[in-house]
Backbone and ligand atoms as CSV (ligand in chain L), in Angstrom:
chain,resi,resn,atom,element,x,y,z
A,1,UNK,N,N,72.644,76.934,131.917
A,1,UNK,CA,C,72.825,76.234,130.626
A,1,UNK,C,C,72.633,77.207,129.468
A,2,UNK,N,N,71.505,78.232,130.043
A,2,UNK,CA,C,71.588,78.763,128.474
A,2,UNK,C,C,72.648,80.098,128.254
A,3,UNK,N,N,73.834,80.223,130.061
A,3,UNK,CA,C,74.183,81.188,129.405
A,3,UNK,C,C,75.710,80.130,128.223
A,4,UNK,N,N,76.013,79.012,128.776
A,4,UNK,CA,C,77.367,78.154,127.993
A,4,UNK,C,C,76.521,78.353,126.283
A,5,UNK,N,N,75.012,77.952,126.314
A,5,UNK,CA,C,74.928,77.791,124.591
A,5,UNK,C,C,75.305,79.205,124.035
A,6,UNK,N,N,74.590,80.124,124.561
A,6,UNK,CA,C,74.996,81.446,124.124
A,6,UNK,C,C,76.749,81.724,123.648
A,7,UNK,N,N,77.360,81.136,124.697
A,7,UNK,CA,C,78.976,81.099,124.679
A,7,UNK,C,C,79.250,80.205,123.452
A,8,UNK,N,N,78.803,79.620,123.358
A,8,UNK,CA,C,78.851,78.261,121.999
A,8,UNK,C,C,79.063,79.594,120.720
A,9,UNK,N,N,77.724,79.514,120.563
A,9,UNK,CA,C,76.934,80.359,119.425
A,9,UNK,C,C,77.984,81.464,119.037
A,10,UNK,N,N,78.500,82.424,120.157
A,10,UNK,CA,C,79.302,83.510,119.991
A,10,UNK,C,C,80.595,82.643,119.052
A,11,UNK,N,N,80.941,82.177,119.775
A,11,UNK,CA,C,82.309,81.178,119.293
A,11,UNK,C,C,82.337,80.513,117.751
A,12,UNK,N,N,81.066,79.911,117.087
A,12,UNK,CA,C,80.904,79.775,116.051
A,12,UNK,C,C,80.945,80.671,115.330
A,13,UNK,N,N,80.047,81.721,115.758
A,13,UNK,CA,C,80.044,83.046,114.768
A,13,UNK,C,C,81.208,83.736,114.359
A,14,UNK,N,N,82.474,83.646,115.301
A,14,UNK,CA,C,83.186,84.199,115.204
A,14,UNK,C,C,84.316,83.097,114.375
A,15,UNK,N,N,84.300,82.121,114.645
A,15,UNK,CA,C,85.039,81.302,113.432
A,15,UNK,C,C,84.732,81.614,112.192
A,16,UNK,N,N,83.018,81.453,111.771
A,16,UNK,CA,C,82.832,81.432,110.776
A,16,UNK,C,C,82.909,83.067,109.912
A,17,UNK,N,N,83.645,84.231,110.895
A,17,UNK,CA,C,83.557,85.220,110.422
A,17,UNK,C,C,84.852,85.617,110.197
A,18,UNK,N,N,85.797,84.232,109.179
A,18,UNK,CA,C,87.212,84.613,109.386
A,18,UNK,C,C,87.335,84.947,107.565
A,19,UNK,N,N,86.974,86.249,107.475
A,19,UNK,CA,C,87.230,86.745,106.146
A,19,UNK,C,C,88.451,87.198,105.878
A,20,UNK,N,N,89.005,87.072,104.535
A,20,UNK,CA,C,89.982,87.839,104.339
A,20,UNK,C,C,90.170,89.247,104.770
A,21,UNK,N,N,91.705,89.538,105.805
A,21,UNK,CA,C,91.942,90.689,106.211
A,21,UNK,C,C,91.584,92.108,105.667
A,22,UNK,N,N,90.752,92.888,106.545
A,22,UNK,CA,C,90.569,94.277,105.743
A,22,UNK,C,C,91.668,94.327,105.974
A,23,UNK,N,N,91.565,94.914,104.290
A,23,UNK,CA,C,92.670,96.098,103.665
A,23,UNK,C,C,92.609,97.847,104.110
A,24,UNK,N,N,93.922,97.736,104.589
A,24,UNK,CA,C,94.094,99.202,105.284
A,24,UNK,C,C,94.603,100.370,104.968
A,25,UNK,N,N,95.293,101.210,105.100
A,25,UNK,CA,C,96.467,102.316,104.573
A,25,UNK,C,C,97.180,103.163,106.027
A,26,UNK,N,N,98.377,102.989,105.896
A,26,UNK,CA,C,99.142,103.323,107.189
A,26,UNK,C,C,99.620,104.835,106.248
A,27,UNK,N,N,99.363,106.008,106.488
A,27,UNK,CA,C,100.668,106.653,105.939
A,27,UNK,C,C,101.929,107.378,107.397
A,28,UNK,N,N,102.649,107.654,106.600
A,28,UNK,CA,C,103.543,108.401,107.674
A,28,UNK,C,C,105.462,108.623,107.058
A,29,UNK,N,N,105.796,108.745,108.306
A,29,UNK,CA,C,107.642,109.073,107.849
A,29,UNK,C,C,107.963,107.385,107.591
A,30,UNK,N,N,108.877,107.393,106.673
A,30,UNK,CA,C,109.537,105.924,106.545
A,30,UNK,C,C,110.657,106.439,108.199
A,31,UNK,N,N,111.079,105.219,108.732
A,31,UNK,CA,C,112.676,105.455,109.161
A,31,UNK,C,C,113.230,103.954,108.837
A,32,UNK,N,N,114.206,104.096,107.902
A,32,UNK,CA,C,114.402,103.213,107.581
A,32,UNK,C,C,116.472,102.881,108.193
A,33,UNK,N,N,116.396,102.222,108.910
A,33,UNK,CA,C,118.152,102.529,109.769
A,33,UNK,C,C,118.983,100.983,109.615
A,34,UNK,N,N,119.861,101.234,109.550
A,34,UNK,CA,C,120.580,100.023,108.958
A,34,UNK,C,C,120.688,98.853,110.491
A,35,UNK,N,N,120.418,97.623,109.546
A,35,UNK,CA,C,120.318,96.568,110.793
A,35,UNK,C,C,118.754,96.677,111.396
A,36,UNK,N,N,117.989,97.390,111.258
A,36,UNK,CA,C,116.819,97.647,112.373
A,36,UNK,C,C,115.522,97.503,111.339
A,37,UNK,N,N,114.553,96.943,111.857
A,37,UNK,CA,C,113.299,96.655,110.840
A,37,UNK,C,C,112.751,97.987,110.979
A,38,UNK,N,N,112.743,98.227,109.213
A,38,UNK,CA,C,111.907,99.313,109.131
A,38,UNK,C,C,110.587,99.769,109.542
A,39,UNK,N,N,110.304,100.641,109.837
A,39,UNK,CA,C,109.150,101.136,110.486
A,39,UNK,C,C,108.440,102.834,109.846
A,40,UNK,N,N,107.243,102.643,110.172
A,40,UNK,CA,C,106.783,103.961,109.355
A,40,UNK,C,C,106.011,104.593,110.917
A,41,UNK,N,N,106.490,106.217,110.656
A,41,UNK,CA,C,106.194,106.855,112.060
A,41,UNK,C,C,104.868,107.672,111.357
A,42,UNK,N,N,103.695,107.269,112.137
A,42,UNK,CA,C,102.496,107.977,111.600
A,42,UNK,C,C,102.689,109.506,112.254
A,43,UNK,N,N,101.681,110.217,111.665
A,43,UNK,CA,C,101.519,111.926,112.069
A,43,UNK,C,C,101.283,111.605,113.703
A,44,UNK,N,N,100.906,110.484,114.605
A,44,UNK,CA,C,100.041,110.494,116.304
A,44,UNK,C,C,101.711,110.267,116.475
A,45,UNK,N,N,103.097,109.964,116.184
A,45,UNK,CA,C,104.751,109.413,116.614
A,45,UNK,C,C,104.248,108.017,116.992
A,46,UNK,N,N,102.950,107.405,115.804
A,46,UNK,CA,C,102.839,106.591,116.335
A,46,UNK,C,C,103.761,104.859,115.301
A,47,UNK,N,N,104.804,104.117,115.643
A,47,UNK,CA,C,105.868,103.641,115.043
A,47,UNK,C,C,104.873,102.032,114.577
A,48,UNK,N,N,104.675,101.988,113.435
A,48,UNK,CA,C,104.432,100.556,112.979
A,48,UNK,C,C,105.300,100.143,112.294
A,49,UNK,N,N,106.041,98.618,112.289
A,49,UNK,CA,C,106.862,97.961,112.031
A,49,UNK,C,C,106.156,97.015,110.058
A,50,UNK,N,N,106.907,97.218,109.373
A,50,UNK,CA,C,106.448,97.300,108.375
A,50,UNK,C,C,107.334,96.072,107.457
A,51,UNK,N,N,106.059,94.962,106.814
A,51,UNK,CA,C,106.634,93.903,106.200
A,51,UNK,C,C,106.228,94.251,104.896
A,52,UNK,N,N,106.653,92.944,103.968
A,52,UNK,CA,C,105.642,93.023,102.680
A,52,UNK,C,C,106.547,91.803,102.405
A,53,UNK,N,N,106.294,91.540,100.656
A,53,UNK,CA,C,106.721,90.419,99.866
A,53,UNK,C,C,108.610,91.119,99.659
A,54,UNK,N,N,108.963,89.816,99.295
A,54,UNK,CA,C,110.559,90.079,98.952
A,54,UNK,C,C,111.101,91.359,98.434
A,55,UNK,N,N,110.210,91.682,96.641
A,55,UNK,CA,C,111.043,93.083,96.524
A,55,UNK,C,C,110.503,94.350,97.668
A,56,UNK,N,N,109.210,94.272,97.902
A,56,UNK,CA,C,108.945,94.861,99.239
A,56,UNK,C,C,109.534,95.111,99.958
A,57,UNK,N,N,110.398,94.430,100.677
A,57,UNK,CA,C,111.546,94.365,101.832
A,57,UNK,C,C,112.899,94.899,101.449
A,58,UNK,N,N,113.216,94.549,100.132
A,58,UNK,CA,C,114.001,95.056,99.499
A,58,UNK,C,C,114.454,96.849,99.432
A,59,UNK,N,N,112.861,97.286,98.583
A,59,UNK,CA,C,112.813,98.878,99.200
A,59,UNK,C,C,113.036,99.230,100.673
A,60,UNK,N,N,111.968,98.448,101.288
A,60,UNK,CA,C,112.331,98.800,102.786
A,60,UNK,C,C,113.566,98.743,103.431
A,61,UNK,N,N,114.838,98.209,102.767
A,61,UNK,CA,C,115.861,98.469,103.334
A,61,UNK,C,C,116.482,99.031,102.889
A,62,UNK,N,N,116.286,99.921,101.933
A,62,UNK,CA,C,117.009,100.968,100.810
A,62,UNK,C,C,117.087,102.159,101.629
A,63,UNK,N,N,118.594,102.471,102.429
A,63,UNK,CA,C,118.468,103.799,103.110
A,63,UNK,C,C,118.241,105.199,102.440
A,64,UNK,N,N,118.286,104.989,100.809
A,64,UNK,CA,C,117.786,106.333,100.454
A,64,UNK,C,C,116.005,106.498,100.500
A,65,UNK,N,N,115.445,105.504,100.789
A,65,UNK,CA,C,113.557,105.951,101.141
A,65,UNK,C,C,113.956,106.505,102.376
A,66,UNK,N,N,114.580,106.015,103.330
A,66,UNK,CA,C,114.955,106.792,104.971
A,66,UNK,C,C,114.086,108.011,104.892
A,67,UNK,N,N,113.260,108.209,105.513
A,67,UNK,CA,C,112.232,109.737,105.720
A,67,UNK,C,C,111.488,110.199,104.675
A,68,UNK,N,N,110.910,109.256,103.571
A,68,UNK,CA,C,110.018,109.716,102.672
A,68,UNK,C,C,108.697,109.407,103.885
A,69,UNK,N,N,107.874,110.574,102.985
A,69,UNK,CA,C,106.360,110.177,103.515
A,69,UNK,C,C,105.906,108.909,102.433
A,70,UNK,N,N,105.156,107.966,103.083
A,70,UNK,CA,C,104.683,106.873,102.538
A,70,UNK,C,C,103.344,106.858,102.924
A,71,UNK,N,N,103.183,106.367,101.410
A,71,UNK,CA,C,101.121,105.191,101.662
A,71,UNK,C,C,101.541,103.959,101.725
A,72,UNK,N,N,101.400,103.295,102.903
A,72,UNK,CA,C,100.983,101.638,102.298
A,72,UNK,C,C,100.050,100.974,103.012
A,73,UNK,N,N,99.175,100.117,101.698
A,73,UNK,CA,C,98.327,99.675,101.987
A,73,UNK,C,C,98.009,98.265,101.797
A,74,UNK,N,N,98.052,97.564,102.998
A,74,UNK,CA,C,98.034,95.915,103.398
A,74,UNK,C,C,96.983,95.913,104.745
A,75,UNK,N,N,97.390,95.267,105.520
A,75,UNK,CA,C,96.877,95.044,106.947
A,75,UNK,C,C,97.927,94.541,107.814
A,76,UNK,N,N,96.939,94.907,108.722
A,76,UNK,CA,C,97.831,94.675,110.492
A,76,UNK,C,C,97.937,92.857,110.558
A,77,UNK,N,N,99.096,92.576,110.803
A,77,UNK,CA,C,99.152,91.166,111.334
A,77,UNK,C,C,99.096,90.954,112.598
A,78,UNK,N,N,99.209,92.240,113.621
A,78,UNK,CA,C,99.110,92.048,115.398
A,78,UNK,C,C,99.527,93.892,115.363
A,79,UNK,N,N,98.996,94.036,116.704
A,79,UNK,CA,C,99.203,95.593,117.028
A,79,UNK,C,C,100.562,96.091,116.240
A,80,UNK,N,N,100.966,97.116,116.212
A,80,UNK,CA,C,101.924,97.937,115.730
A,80,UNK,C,C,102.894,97.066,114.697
A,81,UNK,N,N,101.978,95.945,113.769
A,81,UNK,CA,C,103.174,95.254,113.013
A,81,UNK,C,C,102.272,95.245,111.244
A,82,UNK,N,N,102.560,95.237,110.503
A,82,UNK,CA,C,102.169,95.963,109.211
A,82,UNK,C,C,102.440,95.176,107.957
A,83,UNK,N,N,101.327,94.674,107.378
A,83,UNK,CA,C,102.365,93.240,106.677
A,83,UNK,C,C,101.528,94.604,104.963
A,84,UNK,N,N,102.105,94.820,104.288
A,84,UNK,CA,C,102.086,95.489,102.929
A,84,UNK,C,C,101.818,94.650,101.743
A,85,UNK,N,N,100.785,94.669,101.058
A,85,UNK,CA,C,100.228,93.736,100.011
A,85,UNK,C,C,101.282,94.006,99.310
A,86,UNK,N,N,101.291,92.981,98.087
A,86,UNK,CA,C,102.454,93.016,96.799
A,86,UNK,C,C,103.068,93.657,96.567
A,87,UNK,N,N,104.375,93.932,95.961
A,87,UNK,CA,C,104.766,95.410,95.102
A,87,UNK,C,C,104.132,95.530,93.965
A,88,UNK,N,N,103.741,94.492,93.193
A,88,UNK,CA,C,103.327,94.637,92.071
A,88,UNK,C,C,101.761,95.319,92.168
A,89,UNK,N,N,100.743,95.191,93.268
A,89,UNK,CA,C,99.942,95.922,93.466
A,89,UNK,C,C,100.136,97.645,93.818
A,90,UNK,N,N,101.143,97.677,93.981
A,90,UNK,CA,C,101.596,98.955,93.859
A,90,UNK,C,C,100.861,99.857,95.359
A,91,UNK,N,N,101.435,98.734,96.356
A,91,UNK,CA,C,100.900,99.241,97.629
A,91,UNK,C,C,101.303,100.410,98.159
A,92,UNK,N,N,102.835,100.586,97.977
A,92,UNK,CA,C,103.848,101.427,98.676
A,92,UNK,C,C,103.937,102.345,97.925
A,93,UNK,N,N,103.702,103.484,97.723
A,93,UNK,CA,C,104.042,104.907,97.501
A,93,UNK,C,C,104.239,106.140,98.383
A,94,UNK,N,N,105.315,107.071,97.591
A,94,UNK,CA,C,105.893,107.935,98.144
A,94,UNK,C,C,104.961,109.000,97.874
A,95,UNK,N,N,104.537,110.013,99.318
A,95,UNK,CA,C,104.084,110.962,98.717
A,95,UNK,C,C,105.095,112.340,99.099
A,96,UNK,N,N,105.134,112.478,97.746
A,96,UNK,CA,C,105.649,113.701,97.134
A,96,UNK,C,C,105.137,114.835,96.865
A,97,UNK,N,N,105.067,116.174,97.154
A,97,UNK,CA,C,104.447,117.179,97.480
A,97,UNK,C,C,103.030,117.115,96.915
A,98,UNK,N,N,102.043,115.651,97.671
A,98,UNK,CA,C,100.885,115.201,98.181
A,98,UNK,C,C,100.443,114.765,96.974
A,99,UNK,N,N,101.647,114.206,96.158
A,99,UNK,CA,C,101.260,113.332,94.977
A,99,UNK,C,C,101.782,112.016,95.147
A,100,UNK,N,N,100.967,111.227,94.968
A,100,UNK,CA,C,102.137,109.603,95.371
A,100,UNK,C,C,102.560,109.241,94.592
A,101,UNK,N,N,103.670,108.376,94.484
A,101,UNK,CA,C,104.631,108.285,93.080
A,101,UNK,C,C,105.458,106.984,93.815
A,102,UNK,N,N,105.228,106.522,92.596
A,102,UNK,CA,C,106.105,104.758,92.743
A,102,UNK,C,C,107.203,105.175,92.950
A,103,UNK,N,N,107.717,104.053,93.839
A,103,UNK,CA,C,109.489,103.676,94.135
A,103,UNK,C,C,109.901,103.363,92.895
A,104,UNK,N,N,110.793,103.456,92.248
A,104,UNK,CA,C,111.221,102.545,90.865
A,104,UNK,C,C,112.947,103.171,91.036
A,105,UNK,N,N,113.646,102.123,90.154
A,105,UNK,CA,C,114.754,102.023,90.078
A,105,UNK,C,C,115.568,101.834,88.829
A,106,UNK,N,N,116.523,102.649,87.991
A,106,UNK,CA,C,116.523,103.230,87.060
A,106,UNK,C,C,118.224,102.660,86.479
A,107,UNK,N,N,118.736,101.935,85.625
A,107,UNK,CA,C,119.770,102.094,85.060
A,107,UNK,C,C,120.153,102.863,84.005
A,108,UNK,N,N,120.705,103.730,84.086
A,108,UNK,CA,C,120.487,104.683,82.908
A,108,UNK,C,C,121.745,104.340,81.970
A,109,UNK,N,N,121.897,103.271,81.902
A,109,UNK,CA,C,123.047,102.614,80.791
A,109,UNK,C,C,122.094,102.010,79.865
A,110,UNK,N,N,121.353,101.136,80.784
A,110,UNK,CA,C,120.582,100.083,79.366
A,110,UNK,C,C,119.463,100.867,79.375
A,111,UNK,N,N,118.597,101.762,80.088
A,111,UNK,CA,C,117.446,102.223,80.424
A,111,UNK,C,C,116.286,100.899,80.574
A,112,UNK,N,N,117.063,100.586,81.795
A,112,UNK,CA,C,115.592,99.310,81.852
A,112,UNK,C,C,115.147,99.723,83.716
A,113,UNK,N,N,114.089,99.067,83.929
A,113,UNK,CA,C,113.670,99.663,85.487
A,113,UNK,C,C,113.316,99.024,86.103
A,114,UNK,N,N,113.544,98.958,87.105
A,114,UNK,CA,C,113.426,97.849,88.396
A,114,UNK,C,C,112.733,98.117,89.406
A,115,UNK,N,N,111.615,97.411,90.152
A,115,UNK,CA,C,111.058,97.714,91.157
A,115,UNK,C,C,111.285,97.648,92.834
A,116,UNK,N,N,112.964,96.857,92.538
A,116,UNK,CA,C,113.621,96.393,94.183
A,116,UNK,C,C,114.763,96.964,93.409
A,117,UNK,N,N,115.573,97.782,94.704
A,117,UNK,CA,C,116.521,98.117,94.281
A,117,UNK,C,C,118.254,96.972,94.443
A,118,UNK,N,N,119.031,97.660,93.392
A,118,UNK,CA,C,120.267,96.316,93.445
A,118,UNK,C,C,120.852,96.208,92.409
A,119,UNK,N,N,121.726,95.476,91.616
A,119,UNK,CA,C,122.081,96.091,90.693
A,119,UNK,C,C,121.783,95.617,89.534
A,120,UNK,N,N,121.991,95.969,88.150
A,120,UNK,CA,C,120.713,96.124,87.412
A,120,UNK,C,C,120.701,94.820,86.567
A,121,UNK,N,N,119.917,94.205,86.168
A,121,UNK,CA,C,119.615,92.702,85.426
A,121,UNK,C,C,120.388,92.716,84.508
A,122,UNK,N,N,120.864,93.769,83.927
A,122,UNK,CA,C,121.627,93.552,82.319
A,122,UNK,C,C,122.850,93.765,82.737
A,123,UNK,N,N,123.635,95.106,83.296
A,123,UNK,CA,C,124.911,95.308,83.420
A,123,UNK,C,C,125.127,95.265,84.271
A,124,UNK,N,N,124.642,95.101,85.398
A,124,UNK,CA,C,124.979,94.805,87.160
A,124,UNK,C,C,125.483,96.130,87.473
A,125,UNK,N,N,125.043,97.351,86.527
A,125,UNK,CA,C,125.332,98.748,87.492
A,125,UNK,C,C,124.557,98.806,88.572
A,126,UNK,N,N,124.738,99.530,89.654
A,126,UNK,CA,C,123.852,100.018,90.524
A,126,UNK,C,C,122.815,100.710,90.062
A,127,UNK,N,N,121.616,100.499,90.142
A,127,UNK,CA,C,120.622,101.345,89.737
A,127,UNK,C,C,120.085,102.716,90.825
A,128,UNK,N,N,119.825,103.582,89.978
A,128,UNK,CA,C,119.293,104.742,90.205
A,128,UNK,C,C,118.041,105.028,91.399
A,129,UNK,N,N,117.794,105.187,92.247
A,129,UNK,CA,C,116.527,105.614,92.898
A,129,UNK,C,C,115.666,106.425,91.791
A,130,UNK,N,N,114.457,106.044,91.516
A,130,UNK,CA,C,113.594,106.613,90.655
A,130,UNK,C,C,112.014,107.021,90.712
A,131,UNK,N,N,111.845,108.061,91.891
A,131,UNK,CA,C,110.392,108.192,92.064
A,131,UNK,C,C,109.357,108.477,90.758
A,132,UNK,N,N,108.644,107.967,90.651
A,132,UNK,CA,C,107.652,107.887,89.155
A,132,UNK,C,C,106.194,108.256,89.812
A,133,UNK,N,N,105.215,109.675,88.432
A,133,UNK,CA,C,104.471,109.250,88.789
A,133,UNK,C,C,103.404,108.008,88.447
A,134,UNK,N,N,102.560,107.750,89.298
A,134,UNK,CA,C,102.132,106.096,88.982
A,134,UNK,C,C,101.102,106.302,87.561
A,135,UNK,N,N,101.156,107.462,86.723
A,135,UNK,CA,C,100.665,107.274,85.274
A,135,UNK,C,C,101.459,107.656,84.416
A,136,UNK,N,N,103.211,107.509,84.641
A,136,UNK,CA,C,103.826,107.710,83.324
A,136,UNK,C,C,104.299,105.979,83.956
A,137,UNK,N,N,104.257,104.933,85.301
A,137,UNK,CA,C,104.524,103.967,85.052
A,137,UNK,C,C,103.599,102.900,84.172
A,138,UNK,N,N,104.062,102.144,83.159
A,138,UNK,CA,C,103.165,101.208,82.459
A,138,UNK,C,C,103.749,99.835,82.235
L,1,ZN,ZN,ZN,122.119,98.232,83.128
């Protein structure tokens, strides 16, 4: 009997220890391939499959990130699968010779900037790929 209460006890504790997900940081190669969920290859070739919010996904299917080194930082939803906090938290950055620098996206007609790439809110040009660093973005 007292080893089931023990079994009890464990079981409560562990319900009641359902905190919000640590927050993590994956870095590595983007590969980002058309049709195929993007994935980031850490320095171990080790491949996590990589989500986030809408414009999130958006970048992630932008074949010009294809092989940037990336930070992003969210948490694991199950082994090798990667869910990426907000864009607007500014999870996802590129690092660039070991400086990280926002994704951003650039019409250089109206000069206005976008954080998912597509075409642009005012003139529907295609916008620009625009790595920024994250203190000239405001
Ligand atoms: Zn425009």
């Amino acid at each position: 009997m007292r080893v089931c209460l023990c079994w009890l006890a464990l079981a409560a504790l562990s319900l009641s220890g359902a905190t919000p997900p640590k927050s993590e940081t994956v870095r590595g190669k983007l590969v980002v391939g058309s049709g195929e969920a993007p994935v980031v290859e850490t320095a171990e070739h080790q491949r996590i499959a990589l989500d986030g919010d809408a414009p999130t996904r958006k970048v992630l299917h932008d074949p010009r990130v294809n092989g940037f080194e990336v930070s992003a930082r969210g948490h694991f939803t199950a082994p090798g699968k990667f869910l990426i906090d907000p864009l607007h938290t500014r999870a996802l950055v590129v690092m660039d010779g070991g400086k990280p620098k926002m994704i951003t996206y650039w019409c250089d007609v109206c000069s206005i900037r976008a954080y998912a790439p597509g075409p642009c809110v005012c003139c529907q040009k295609d916008t620009d790929l625009d790595l920024r660093d994250l203190d000239d973005i405001r």
